[in-house]
Biopython code that builds the backbone (N, CA, C, O; Angstrom):
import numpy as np
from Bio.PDB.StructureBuilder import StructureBuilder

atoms = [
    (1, "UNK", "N", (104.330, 102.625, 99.357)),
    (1, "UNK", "CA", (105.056, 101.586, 98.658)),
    (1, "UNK", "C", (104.243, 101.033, 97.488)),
    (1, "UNK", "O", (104.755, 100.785, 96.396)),
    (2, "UNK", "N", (103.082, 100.871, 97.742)),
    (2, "UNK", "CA", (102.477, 100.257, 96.783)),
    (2, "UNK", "C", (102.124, 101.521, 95.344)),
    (2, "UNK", "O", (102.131, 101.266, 94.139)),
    (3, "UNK", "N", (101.919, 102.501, 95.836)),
    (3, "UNK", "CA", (101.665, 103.339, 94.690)),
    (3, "UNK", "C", (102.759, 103.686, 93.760)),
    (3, "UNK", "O", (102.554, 104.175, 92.649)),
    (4, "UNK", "N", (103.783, 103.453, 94.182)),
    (4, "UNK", "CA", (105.070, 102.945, 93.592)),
    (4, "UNK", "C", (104.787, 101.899, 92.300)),
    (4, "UNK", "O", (104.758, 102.265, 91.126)),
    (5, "UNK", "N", (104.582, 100.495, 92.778)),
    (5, "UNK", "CA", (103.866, 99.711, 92.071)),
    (5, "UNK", "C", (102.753, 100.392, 91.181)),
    (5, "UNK", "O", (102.988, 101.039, 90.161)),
    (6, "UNK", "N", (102.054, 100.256, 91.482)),
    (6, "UNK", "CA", (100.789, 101.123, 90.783)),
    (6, "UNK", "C", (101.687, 101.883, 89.452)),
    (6, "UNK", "O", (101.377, 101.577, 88.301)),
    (7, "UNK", "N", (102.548, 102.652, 89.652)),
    (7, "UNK", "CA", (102.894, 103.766, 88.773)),
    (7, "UNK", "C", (104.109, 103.269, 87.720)),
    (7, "UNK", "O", (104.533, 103.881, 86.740)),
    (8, "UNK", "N", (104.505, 102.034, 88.209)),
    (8, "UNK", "CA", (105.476, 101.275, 87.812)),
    (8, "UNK", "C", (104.715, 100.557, 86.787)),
    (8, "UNK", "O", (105.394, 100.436, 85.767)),
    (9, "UNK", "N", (103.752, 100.128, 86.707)),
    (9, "UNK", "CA", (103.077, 99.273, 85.886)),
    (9, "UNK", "C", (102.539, 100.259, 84.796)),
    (9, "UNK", "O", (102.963, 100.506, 83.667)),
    (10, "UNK", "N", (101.440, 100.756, 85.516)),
    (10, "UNK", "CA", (100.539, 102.084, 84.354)),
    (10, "UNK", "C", (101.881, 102.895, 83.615)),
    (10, "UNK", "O", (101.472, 103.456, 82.598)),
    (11, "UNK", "N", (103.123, 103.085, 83.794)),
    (11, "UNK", "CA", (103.930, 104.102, 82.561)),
    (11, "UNK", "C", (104.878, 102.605, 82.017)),
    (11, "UNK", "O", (105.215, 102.298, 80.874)),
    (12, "UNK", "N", (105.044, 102.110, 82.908)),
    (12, "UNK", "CA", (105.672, 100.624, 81.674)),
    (12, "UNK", "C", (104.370, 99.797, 80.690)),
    (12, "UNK", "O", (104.581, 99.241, 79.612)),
    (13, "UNK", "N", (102.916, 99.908, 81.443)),
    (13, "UNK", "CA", (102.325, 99.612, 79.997)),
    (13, "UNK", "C", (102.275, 100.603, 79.046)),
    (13, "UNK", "O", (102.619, 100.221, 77.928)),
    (14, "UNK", "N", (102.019, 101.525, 79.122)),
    (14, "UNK", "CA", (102.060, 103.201, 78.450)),
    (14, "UNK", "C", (103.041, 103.029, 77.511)),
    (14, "UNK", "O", (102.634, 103.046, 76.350)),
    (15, "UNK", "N", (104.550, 102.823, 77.724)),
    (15, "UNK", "CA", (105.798, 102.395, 77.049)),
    (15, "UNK", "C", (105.276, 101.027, 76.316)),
    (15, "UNK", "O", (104.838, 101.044, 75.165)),
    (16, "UNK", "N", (105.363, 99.949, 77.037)),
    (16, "UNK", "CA", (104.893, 98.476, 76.409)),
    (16, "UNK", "C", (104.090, 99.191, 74.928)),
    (16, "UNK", "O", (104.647, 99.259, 73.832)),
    (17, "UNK", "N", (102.476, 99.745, 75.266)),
    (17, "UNK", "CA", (101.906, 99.801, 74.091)),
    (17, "UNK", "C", (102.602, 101.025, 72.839)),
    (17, "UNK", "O", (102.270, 100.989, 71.654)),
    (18, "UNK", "N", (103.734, 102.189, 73.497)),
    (18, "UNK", "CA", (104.384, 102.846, 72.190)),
    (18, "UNK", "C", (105.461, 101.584, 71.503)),
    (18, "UNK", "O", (105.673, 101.211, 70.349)),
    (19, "UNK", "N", (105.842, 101.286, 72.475)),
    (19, "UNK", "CA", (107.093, 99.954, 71.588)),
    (19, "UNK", "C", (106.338, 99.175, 70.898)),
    (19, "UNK", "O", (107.003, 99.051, 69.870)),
    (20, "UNK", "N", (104.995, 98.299, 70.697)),
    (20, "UNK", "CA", (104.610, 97.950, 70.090)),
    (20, "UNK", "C", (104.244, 98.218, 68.755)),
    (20, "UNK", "O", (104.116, 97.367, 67.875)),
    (21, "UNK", "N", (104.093, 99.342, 68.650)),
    (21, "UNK", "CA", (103.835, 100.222, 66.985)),
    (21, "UNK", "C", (105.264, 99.434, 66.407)),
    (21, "UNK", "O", (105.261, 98.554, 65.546)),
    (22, "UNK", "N", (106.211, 99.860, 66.952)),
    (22, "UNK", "CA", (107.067, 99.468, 65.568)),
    (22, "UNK", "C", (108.266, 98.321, 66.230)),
    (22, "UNK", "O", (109.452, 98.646, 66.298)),
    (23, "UNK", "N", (107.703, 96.777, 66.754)),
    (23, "UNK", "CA", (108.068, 96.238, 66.955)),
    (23, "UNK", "C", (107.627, 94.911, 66.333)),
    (23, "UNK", "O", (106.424, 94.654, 66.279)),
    (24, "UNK", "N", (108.893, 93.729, 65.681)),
    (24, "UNK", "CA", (108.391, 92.765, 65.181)),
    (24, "UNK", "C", (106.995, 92.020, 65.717)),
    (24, "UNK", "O", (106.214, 91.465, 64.944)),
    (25, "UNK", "N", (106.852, 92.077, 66.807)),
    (25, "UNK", "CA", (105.203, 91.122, 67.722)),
    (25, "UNK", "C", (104.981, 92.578, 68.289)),
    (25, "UNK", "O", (105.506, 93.077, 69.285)),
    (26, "UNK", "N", (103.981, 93.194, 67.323)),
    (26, "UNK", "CA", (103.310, 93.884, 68.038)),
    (26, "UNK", "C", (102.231, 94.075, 68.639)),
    (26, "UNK", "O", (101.849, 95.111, 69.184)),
    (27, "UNK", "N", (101.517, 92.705, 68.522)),
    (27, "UNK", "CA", (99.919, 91.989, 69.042)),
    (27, "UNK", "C", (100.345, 91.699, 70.368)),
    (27, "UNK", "O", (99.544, 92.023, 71.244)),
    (28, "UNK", "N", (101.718, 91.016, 70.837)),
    (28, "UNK", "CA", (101.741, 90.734, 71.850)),
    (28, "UNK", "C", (102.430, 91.621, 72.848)),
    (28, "UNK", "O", (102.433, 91.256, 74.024)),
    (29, "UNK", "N", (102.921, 92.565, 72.563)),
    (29, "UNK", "CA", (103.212, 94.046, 73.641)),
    (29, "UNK", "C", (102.181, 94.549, 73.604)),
    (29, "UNK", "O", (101.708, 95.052, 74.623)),
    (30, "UNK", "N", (101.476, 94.566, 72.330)),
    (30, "UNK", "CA", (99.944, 95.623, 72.781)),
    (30, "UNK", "C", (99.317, 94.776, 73.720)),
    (30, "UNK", "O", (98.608, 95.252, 74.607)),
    (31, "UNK", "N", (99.530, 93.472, 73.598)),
    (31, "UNK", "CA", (98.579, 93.027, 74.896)),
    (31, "UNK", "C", (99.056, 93.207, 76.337)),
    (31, "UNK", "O", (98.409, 93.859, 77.156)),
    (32, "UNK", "N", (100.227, 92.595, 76.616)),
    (32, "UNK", "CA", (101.099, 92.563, 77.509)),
    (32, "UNK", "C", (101.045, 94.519, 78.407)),
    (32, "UNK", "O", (101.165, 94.474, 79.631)),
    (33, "UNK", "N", (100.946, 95.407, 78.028)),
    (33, "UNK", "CA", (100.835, 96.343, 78.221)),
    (33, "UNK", "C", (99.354, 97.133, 78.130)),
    (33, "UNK", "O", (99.120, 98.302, 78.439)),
    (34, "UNK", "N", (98.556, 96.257, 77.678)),
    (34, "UNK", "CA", (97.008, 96.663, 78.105)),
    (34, "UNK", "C", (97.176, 95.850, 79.404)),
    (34, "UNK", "O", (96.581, 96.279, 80.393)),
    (35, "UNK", "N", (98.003, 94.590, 79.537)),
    (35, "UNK", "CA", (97.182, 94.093, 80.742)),
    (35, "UNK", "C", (97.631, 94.646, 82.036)),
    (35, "UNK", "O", (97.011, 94.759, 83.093)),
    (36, "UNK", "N", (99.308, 95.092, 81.606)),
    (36, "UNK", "CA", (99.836, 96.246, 82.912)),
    (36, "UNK", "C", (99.051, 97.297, 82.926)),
    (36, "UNK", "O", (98.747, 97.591, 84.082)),
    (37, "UNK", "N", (98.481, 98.158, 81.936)),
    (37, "UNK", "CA", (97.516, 99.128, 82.535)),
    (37, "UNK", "C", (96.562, 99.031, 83.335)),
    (37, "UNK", "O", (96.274, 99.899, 84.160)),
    (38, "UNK", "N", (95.686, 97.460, 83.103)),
    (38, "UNK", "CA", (94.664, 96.969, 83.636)),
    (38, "UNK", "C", (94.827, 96.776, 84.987)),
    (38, "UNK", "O", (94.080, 97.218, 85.860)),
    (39, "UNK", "N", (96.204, 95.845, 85.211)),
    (39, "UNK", "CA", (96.911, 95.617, 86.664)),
    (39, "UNK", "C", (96.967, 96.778, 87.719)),
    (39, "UNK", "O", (96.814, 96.725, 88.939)),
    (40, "UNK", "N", (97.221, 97.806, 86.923)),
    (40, "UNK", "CA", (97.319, 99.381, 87.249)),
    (40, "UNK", "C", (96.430, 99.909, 87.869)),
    (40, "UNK", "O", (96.638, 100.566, 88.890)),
    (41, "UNK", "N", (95.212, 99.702, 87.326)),
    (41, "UNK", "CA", (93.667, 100.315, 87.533)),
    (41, "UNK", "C", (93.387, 99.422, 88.570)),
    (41, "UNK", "O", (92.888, 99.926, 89.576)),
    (42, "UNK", "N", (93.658, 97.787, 88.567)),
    (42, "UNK", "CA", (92.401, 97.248, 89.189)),
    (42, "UNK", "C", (93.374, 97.074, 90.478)),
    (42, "UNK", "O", (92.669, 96.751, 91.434)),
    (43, "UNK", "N", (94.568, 97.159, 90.801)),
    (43, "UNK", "CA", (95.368, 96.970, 92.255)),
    (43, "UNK", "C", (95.077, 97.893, 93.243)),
    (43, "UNK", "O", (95.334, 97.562, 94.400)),
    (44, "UNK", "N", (94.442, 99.327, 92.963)),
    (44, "UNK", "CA", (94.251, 100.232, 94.355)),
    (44, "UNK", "C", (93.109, 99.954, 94.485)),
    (44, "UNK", "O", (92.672, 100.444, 95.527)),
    (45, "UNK", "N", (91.877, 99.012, 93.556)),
    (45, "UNK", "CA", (90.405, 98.632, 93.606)),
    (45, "UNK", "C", (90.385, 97.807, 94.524)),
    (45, "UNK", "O", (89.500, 97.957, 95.366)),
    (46, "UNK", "N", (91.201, 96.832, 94.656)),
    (46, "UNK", "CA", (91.207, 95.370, 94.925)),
    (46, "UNK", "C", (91.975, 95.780, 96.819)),
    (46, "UNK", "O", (91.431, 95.508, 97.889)),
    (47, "UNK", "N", (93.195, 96.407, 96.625)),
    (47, "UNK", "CA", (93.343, 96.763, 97.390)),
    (47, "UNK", "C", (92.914, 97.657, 98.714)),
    (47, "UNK", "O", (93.428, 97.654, 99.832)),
    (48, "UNK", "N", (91.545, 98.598, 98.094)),
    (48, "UNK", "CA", (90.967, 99.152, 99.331)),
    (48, "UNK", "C", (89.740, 98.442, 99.377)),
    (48, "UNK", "O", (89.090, 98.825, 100.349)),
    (49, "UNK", "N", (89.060, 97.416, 98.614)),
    (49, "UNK", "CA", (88.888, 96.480, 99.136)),
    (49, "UNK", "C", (88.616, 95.294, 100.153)),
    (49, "UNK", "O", (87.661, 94.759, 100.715)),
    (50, "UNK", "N", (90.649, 95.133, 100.032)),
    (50, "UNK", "CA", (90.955, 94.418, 100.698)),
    (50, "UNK", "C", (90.794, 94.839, 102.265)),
    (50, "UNK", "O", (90.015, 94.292, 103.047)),
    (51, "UNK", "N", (91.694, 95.934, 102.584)),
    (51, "UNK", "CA", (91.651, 96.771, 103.676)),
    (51, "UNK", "C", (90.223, 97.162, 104.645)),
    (51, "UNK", "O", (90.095, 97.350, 105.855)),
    (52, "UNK", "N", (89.304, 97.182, 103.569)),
    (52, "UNK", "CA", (87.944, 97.710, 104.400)),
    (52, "UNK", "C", (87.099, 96.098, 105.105)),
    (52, "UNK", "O", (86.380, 96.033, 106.102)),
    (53, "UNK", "N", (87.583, 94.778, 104.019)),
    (53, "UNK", "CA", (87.571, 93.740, 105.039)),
    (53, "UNK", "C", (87.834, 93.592, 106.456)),
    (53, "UNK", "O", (87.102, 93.288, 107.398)),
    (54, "UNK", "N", (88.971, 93.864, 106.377)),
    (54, "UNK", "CA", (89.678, 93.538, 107.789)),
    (54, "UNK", "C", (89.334, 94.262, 109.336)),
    (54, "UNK", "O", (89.960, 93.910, 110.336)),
]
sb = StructureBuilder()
sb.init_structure("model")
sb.init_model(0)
sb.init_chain("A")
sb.init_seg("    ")
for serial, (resi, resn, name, xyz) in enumerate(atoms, 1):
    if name == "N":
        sb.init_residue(resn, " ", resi, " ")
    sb.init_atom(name, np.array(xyz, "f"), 0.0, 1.0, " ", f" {name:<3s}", serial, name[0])
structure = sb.get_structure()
């Protein structure tokens, strides 16, 4: 379920940062979509993580 998520984020920022090239605010999709990539990367980090706590 979660890698779902994961993959949902990393190709909608992927998209986020092509729509930005030729969109009126394109400072703020390029960001908005670096930070879903980021979300992307750092949720299976955080998440095994989490798991090896418990």
């Amino acid at each position: 379920m979660l890698f779902v998520l994961y993959l949902i984020l990393l190709i909608g920022g992927m998209v986020l940062l092509g729509i930005s090239f030729a969109s009126p605010l394109p400072a703020l999709l390029f960001v908005v979509g670096l930070l879903c990539i980021v979300l992307a990367v750092a949720l299976p980090i955080s998440a095994g993580a989490f798991e090896q706590r418990k």
